[in-house]
N, C-alpha and C positions, 0 to 999 in steps of 0.2 A: 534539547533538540526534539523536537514534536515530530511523532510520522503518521503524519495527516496530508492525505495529497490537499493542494493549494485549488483545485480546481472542482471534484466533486465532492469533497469532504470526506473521502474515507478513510476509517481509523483502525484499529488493529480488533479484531474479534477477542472474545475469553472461549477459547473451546478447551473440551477435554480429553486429553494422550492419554492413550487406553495400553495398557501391558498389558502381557499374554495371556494372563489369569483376569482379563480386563475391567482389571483396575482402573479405576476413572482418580485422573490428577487436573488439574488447571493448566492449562500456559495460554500465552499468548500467539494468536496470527496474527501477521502483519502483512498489509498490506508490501505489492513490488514496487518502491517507490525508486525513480529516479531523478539526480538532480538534470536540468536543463536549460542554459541561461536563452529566456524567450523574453523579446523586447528588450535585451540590457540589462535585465533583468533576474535572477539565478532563483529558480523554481523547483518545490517537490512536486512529482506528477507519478500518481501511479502509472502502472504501463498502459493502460485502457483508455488513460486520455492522451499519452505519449500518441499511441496510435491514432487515434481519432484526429488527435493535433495534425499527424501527417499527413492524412489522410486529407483533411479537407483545405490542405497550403497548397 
């Protein structure tokens, strides 16, 4: 299961969670991906195009 929105391509960042003594570790961000069936169709779309989607219907 890939979370890459279908629409602009974005994919999950590598940043680094910092503790208090700040520590640098790896993890992952990920993009706000929601599914939306558009055209019959059942789509992941971050939220930035969710909105634009709305925007411009």
């Amino acid at each position: 299961m890939s979370k890459i929105c279908e629409i602009c391509g974005k994919k999950p960042l590598t940043v680094n969670s910092r503790s208090h003594s700040m520590q640098a570790t790896k993890r992952k961000q990920y993009p706000n991906l929601q599914t939306k069936i558009i055209n019959g169709k059942k789509t992941k779309l971050c939220a930035k195009c969710l909105r634009t989607i709305r925007k411009k219907s």
